[in-house]
C-alpha positions in Angstrom: 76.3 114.4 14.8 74.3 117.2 16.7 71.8 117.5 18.6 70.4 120.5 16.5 73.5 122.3 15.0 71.2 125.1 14.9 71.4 125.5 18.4 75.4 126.7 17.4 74.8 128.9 15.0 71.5 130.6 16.0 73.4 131.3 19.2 76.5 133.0 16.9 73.9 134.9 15.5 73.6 137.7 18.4 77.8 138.1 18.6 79.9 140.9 16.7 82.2 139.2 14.1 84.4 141.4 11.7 83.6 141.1 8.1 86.2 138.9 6.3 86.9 136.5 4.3 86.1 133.7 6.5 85.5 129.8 6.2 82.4 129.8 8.0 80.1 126.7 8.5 81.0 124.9 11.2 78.8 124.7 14.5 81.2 125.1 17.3 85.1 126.0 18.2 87.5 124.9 15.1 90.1 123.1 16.8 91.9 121.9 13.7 93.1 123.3 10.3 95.2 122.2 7.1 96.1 123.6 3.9 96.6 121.2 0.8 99.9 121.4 -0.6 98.8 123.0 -4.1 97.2 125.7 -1.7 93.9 125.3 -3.5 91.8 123.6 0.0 91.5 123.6 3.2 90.5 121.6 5.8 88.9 121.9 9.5 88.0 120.1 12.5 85.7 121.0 14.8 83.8 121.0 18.2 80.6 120.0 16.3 82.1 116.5 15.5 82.3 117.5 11.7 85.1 118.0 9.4 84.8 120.6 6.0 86.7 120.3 3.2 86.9 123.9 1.8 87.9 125.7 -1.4 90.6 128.5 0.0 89.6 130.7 -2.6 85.9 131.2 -3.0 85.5 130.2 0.7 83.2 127.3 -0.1 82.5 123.9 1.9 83.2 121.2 -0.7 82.4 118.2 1.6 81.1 117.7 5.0 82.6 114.2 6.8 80.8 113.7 9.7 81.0 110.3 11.0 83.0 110.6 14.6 81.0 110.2 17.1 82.8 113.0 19.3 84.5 116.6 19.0 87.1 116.2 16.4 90.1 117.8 17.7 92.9 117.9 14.7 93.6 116.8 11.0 96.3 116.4 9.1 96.9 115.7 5.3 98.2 113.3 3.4 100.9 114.4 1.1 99.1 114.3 -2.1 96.4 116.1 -0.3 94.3 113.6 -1.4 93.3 111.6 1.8 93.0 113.3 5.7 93.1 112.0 9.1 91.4 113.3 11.9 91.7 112.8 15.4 88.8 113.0 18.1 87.3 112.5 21.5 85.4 109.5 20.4 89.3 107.7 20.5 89.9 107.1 17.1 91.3 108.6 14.6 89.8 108.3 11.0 91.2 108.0 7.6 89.0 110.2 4.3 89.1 110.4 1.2 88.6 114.0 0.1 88.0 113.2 -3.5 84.9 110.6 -3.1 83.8 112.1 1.2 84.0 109.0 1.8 85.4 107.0 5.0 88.2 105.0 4.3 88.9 103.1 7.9 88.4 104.1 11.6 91.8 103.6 13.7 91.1 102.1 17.1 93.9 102.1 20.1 93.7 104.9 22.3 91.9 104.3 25.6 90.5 108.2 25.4 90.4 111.7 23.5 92.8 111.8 20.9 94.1 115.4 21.2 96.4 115.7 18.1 97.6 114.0 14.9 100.2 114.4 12.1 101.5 112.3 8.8 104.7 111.7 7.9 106.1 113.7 5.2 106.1 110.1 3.1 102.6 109.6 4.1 103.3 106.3 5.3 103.0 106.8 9.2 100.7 108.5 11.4 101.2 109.6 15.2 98.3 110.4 17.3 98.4 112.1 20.8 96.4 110.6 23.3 94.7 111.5 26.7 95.2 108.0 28.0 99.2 109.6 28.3 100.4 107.9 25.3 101.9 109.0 21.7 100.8 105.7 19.2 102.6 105.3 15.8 100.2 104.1 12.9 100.9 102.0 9.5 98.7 103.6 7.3 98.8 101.7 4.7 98.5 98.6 6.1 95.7 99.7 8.3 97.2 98.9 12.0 99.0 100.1 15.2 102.6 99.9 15.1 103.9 101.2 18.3 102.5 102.6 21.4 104.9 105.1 23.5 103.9 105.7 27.1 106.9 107.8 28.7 104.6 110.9 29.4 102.9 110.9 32.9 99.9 113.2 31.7 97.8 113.7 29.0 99.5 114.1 25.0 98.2 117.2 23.2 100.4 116.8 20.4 103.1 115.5 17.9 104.8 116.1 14.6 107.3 114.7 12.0 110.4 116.3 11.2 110.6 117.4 7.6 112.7 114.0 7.0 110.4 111.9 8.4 113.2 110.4 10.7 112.2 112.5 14.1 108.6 112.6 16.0 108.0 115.5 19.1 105.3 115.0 21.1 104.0 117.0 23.7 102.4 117.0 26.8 100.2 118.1 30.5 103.6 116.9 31.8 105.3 120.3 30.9 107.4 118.0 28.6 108.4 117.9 25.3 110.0 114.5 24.2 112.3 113.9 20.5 111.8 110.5 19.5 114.5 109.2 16.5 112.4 107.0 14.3 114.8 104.0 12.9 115.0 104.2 9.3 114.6 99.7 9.3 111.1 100.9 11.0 111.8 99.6 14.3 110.9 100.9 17.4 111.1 104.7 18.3 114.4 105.9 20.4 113.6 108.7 22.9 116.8 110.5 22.0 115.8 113.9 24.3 113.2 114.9 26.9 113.2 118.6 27.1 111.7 120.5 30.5 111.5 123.9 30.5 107.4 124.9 30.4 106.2 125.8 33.9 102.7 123.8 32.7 101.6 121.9 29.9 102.4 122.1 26.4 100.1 122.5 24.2 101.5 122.5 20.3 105.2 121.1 19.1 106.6 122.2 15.8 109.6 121.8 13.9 111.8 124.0 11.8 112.4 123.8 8.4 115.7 121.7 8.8 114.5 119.6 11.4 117.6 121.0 13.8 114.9 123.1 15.8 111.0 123.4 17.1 108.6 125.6 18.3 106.7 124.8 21.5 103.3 126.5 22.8 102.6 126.4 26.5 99.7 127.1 29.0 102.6 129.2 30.7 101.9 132.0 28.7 104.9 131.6 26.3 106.3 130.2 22.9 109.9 128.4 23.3 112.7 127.5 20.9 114.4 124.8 21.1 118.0 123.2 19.8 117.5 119.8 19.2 120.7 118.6 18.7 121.2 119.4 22.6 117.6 119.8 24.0 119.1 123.2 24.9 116.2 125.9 25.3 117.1 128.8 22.8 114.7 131.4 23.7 111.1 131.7 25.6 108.7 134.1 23.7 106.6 135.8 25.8 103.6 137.9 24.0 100.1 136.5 24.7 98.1 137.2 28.0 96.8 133.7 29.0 97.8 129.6 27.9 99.1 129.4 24.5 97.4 127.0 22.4 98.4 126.8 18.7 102.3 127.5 16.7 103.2 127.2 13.3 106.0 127.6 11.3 106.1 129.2 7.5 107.8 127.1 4.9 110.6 129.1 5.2 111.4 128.9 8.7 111.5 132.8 8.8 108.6 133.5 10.5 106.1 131.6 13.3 102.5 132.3 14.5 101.3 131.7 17.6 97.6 131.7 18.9 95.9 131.5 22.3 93.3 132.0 24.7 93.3 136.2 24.4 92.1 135.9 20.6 95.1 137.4 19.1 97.3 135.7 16.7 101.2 136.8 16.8 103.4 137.0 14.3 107.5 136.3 15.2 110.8 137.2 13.6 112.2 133.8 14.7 116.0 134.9 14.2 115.3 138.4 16.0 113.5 136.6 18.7 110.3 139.4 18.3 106.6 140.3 17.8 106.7 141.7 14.2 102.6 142.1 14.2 99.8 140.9 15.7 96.5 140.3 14.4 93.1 141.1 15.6 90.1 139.5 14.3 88.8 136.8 16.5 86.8 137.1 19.3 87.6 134.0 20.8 90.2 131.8 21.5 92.4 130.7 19.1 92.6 127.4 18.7 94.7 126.3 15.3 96.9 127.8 12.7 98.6 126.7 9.4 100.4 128.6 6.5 100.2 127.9 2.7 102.5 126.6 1.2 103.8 129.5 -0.4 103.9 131.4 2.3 101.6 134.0 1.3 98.8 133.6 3.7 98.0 132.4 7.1 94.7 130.5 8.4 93.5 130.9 12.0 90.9 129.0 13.7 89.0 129.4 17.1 86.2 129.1 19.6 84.2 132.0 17.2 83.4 128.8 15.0 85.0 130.3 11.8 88.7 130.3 10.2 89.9 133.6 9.2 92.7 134.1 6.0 95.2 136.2 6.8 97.5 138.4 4.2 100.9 138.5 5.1 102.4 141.4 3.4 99.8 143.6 4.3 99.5 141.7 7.8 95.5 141.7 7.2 92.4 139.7 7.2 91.6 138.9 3.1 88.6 140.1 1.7 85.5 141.7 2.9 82.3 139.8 2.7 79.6 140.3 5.7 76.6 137.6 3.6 77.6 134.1 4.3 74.9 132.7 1.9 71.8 133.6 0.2 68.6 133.5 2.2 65.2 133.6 0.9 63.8 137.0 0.6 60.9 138.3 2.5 59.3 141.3 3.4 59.9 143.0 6.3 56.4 143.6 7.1 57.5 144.1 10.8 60.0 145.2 13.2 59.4 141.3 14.7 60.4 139.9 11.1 63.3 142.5 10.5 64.9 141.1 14.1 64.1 137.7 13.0 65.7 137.3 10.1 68.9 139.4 11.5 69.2 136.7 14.2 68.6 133.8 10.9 71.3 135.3 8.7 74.7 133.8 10.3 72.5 130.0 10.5 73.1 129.8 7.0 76.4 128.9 6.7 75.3 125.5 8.6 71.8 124.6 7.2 69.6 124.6 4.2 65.7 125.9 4.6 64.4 125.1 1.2 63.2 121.4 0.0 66.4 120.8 -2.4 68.8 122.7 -0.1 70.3 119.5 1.7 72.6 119.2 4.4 75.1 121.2 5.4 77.1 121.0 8.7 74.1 120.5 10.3 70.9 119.4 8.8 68.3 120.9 6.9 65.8 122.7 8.9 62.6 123.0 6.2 60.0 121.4 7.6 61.6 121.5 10.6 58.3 122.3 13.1 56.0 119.3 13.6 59.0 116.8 12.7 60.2 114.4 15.0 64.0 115.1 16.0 66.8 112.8 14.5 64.3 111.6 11.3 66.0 113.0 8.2 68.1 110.6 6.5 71.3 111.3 5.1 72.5 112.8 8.4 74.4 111.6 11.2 72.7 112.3 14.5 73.7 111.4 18.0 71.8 108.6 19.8 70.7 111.1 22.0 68.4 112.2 19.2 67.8 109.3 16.8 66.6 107.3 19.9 64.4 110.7 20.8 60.4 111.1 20.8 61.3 114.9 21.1 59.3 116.9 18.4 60.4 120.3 17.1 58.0 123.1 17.7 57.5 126.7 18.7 57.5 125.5 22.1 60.5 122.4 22.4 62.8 125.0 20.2 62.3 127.8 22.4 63.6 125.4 25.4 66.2 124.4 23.5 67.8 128.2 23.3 66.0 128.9 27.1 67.2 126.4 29.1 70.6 125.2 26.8 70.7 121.7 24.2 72.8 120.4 27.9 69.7 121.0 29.6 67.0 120.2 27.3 68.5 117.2 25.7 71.0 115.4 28.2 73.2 113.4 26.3 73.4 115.0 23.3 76.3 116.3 21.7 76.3 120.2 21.7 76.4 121.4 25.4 76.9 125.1 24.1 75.1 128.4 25.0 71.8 129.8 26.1 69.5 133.0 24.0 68.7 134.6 27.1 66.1 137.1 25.6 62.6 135.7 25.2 61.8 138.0 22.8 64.8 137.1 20.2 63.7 133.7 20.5 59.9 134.6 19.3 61.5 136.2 17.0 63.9 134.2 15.4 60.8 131.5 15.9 58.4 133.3 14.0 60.8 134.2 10.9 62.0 130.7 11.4 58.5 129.1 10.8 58.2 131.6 8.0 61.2 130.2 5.7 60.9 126.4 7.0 57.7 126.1 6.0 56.8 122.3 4.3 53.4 121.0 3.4 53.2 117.6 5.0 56.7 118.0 6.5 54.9 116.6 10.7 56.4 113.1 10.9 
């Protein structure tokens, strides 16, 4: 895992996020989402190499599956909801299930970052989108490759199913978008169209309810519908300032939501071709997006490290909570302390302080100072680390947020931002030693 997940969320700590009700935890941009088909869960992937199983409702982390060994990119569910797939930059995609947290089989193949995935609506296949140019079809209950497609000249940033299971898009750096029949005797895929259109790469493929359409999100700047039947293009949607990097479709093929790099997420009237509303909320770039199933609600996911719940009849963020979890109380015996623990409050959502907190998304920081990094079992550091004399103390953790974990640590796995101000950093030390604080905790 991490070098020091705190290094993510200490860093969140100083931005402006609007209150909601958000699934916060993870330590870096959430590049993947997925609602259960009761509704009931959800589940993300992130830039911190973790994936969180969630409760929609209470917006609590259930389990935390972090054994990839790179940024996890996308997940999909299986149909019961049961089991998940996720797909990464270590290569492979990996198999959980969500009822135990336990890994069920690592899927080797792909010759580098695997950029998307999706299940068949049978959950018997898998397709995963690879940067080594290729689109690779996946038995998963027997555990093994099927076929490997290689008719895209760049990069593959992603694929999906048709609702019958019998089609497979896939998309691509190329600008193209290629429709692949799958044969119902489970021989190899037929590329039935390739569709050109995109003036750059695509980005996200989806289909229709129906399976006679799809959706396709472009760094071009626009969202295009296509006929499938023909490969004709239907109508480019132009709305977002920047590449486009997410669509989705609701289960009643009325509506689609697109996300991209300008932080908004738009709502279309797919029939009227039109913006009906667009939402405000992340700072960031949005990076994923996925209904329920009843069509209610809409999840969005981005580089501000949280997914936000969207109402759809009242075209606004659900709830209003700023705490993300309870913190020990102390007294704010100084402006120093007040500023400290200010800076602390958004860590919590990704690690414990106290001695029976555990782990979260990153690992528990009590007794943190004087311990050697990468020593607490349980947790799933990067070589980087658990190969690492480093010791964490005032002085190593204020390099860490002075100089960047890229810096400090070369080779570890969070490369993200700097806490310019010396005097947050005392700060956030000095209220950090304060609520860490384990006798005999020096390794």
């Amino acid at each position: 895992m991490a070098l020091f997940v705190a290094a993510f969320c200490l860093a969140a700590a100083w931005g402006v996020t609007p209150a909601g009700a958000e699934l916060r935890g993870h330590g870096g941009f959430v590049k993947g989402v997925a609602v259960s088909p009761d509704g009931r869960q959800v589940i993300s992937a992130s830039f911190d190499y973790s994936v969180i199983l969630w409760n929609l409702e209470s917006q609590q982390a259930l389990e935390v599956l972090d054994d990839h060994e790179g940024a996890v990119n996308a997940v999909a569910l299986l149909e019961d909801g049961h089991k998940a797939l996720s797909a990464s930059d270590d290569g492979t995609l990996r198999l959980w299930d969500l009822q135990s947290g336990k890994l069920l089989h690592v899927f080797t193949g792909h010759g580098g970052k695997v950029a998307g995935v999706a299940v068949s609506p049978d959950g018997r296949l898998a397709a995963s989108a690879g940067w080594d140019h290729t689109v690779r079809l996946w038995d998963l209950a027997g555990r093994k490759q099927l076929f490997v497609l290689d008719d895209h000249r760049s990069n593959v940033n992603a694929v999906a199913f048709s609702p019958d299971g019998h089609g497979l898009l896939s998309g691509s750096y190329d600008s193209a978008i290629r429709y692949y029949e799958l044969p119902e005797d489970g021989g190899a895929p037929r590329l039935r169209r390739l569709m050109e259109g995109h003036d750059f790469g695509v980005n996200a493929v989806v289909f229709l309810p129906g399976g006679k359409r799809a959706l396709s999100a472009s760094v071009d700047e626009t969202v295009r519908l296509w006929d499938l039947d023909s490969g004709r293009e239907l109508a480019e949607l132009r709305g977002h300032e920047g590449p486009v990097f997410a669509v989705a479709v609701s289960p009643d093929g009325q509506l689609a939501a697109s996300g991209g790099v300008d932080g908004t997420v738009n709502l279309w009237n797919i029939e009227e071709r039109r913006i009906i509303a667009s939402l405000y909320g992340h700072s960031q770039p949005v990076w994923a997006l996925a209904f329920t199933p009843d069509g209610k609600r809409l999840l969005s996911a981005g580089a501000d490290e949280v997914t936000r719940i969207w109402d759809l009849e009242t075209r606004s963020e659900v709830g209003a909570s700023e705490e993300v979890a309870a913190l020990p109380e102390l007294p704010a015996a100084s402006e120093a302390d007040a500023r400290g623990a200010k800076l602390f409050r958004k860590c919590a959502a990704c690690h414990t302080v106290t001695a029976d907190g555990g782990h979260r998304a990153g690992p528990t920081l009590y007794g943190v100072f004087g311990r050697r990094a990468g020593t607490i079992e349980g947790y799933n550091y990067s070589d980087a680390l658990t190969h690492s004399n480093l010791v964490w103390t005032e002085e190593t953790i204020d390099r860490l947020f002075a100089e960047g974990p890229d810096a400090f640590t070369p080779g570890s796995k969070m490369p993200l931002q700097r806490m310019p101000s010396a005097k947050d950093r005392e700060d956030l030390i000095t209220y950090l030693k304060s609520i860490t604080a384990a006798e005999g905790a020096a390794n």
